[in-house]
C-alpha positions in Angstrom: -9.4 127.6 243.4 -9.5 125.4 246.4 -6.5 123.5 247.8 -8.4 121.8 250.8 -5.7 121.2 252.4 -8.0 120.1 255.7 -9.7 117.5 253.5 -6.7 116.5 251.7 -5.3 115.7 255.3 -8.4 113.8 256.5 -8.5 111.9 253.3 -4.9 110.7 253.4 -6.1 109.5 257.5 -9.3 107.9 256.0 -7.5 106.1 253.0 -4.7 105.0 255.5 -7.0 103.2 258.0 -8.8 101.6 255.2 -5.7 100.0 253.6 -4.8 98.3 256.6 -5.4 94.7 258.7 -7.7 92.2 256.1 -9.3 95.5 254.7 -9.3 95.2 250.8 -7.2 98.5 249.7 -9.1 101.2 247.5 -8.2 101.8 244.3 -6.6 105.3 244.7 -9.1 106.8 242.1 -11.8 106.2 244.7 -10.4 106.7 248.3 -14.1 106.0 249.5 -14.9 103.6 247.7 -17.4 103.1 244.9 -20.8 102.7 246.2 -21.6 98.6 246.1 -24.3 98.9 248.4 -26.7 101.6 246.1 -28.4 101.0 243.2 -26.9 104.2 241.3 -23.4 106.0 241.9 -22.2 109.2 241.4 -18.7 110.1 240.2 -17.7 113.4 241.3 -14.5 115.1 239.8 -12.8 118.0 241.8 -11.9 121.4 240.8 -8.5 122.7 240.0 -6.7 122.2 243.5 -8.7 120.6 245.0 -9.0 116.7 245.8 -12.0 114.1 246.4 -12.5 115.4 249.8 -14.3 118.2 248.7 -17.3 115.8 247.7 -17.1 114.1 251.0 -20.4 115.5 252.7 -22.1 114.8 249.6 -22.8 111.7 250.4 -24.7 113.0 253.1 -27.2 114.9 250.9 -28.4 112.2 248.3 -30.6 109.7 249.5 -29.5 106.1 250.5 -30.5 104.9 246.9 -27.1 107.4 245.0 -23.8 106.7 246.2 -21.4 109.8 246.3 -18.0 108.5 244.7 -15.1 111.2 245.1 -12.3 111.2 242.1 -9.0 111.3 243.5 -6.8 112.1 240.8 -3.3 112.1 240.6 -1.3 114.8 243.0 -3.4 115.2 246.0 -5.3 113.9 248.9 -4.4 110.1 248.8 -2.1 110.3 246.0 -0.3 113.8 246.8 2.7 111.8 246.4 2.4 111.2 243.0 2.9 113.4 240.2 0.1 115.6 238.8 -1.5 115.1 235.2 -1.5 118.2 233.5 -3.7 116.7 230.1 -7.3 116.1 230.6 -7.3 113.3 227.7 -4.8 111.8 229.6 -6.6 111.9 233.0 -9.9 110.1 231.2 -7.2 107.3 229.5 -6.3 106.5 232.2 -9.6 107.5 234.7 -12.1 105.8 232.4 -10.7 102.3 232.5 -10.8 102.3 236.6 -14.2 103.1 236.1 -14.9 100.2 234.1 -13.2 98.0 236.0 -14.3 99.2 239.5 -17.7 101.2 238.6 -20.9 98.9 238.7 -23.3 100.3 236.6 -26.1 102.2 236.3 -23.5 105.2 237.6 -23.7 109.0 236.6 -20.7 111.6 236.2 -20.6 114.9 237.6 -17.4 117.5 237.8 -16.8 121.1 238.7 -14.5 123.3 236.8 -11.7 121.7 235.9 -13.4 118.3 237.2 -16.1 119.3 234.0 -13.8 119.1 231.7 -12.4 115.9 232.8 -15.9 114.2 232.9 -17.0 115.0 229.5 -13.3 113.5 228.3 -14.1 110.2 230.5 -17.6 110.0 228.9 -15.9 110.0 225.7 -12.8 108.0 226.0 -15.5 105.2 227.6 -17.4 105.7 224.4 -14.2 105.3 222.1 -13.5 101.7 224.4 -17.1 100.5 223.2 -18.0 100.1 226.5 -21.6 101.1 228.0 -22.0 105.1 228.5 -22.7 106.4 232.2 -26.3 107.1 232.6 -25.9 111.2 232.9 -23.4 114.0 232.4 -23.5 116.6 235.2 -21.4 119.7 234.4 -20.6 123.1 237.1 -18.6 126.6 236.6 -17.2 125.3 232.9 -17.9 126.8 229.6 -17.9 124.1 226.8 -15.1 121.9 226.0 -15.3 123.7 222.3 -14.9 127.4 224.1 -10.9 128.0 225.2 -10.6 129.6 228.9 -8.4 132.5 229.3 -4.7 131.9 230.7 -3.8 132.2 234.0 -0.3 132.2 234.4 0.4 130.5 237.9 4.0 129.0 237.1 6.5 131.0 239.0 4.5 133.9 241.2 6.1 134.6 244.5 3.9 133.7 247.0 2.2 137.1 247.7 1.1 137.6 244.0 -0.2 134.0 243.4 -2.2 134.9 246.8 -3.6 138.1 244.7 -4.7 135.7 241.5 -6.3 132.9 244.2 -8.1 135.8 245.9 -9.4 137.2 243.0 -10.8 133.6 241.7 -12.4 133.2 244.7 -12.7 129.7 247.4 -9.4 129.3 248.6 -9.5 129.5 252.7 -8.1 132.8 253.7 -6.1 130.8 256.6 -4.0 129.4 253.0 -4.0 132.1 251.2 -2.1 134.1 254.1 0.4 131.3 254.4 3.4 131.5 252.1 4.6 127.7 252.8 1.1 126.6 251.8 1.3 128.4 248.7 4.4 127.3 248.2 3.4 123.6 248.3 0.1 123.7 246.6 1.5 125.9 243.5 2.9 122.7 241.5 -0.9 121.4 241.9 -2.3 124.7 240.8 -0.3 125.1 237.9 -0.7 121.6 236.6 -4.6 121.7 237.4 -4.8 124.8 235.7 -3.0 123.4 232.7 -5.1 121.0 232.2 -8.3 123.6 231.5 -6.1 126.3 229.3 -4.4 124.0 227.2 -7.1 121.6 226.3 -7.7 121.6 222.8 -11.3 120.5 221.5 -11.6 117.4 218.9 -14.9 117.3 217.1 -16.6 114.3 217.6 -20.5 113.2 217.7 -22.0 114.7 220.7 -22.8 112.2 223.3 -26.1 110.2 223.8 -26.5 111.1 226.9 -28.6 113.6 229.5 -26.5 116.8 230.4 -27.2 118.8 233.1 -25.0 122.1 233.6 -24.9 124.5 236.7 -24.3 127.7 236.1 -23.9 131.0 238.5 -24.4 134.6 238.1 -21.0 135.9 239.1 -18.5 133.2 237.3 -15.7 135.0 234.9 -15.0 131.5 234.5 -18.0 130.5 232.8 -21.0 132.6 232.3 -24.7 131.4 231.8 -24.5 132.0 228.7 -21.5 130.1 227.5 -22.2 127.5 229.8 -25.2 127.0 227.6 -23.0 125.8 224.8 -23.0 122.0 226.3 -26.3 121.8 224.7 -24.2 121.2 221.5 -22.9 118.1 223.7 -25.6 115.7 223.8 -28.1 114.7 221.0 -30.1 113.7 224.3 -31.9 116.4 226.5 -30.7 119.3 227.7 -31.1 121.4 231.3 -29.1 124.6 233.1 -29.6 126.0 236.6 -28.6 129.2 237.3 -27.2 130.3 240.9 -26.6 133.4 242.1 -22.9 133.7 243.7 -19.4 133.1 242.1 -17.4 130.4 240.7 -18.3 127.9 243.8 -22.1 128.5 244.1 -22.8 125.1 243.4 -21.2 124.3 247.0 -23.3 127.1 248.5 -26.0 125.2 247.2 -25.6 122.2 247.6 -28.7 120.8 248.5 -30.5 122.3 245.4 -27.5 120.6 243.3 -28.0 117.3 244.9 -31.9 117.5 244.9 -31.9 118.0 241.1 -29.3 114.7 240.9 -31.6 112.8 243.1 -34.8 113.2 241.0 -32.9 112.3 237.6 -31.3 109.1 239.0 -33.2 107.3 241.7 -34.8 104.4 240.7 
């Protein structure tokens, strides 16, 4: 899982110069704003670790008509100071209401991993509020909400074993991953983040009116094709899967085929 601690770094920079002289300061759930000037927006939730940096370049990849909106959660980047939510009902009580607040609609929601889960919860606590549903569901490297993951137990490793576990997952820099202190710092965030995905329990409710589109890849332990094909149970609206070759973080490796396929559902 990746801690970007780079991108973390530059996004505390960016938010900082925004939030200063007559500039209007971001709400900390969107360090980069949320798209005003484009017709459609695109909420993007980060994996376990990770922060909104990670969707940064995005918004170089989708034409001028889709704004990329990075999530920054509680815990890192912009907010590293605060303290991490480790309940991903709680992240979408408190997420979704920022969104509709802040969000101009027509907006979609996509999320990797963790960030998965914590879409489809948004989707649904904005549903529970009666307010209008985002326009599409985008979904990457997470079996259903109704499948559990398998425990990884993060709490507590010295740093040369948790080094072991993050290797074996896969997209964590090796310049971190041979840097105790790093480890050290980023663990809290880890553990929490990794909370969130093994200790979610699944509430039946109606599936969701809405498009979902779920990226899959070949070599993900986390989430095979074929689980990953249990969303379908998700949505009374239609259905579609791509399937990468490559690990847990082949949707970044393919980015442009991710954000192609985004581009031709939403632009108007």
């Amino acid at each position: 899982m990746s801690a970007e601690p780079d991108g973390n770094a530059a996004a505390m920079r960016s938010g900082a110069r925004r939030s200063t002289g007559r500039t209007r300061p971001r709400n900390p759930w969107f360090p980069f704003g949320t798209g005003e000037g484009a017709p459609v927006r695109l909420l993007c939730l980060p994996h376990a670790g990770a922060g909104a940096a990670v969707y940064r370049a995005w918004a170089r990849g989708l034409p001028g008509t889709i704004a990329a909106c990075p999530v920054e959660p509680p815990g890192r980047g912009t907010r590293s100071s605060e303290q991490p939510l480790t309940s991903a009902v709680e992240i979408a009580r408190q997420l979704a209401p920022e969104v509709l607040a802040t969000v101009r609609p027509p907006y979609a929601i996509f999320g990797h991993s963790t960030g998965a889960l914590c879409a489809f919860e948004v989707v649904r606590e904005i549903r529970r509020l009666g307010a209008p549903l985002p326009v599409h569901l985008y979904v990457a490297g997470r079996r259903p909400p109704s499948m559990p993951m398998m425990r990884t137990e993060l709490a507590g490793l010295p740093a040369d074993e948790l080094a072991v576990v993050l290797r074996r997952l896969g997209g964590t820099p090796e310049e971190l991953l041979a840097d105790p202190f790093l480890l050290e710092l980023i663990q809290p965030l880890l553990v929490a983040d990794f909370h969130v995905n093994e200790m979610y329990r699944y509430r039946a409710e109606p599936p969701l009116p809405i498009p979902i589109t779920a990226f899959a890849s070949t070599e993900d332990h986390f989430a095979e094709p074929g689980q990953v094909a249990g969303w379908q149970r998700e949505t009374t609206d239609r259905y579609a899967q791509l399937v990468f070759n490559g690990g847990h973080f082949a949707i970044f490796d393919n980015s442009p085929t991710v954000l192609g396929r985004i581009a031709a559902d939403l632009e108007p």
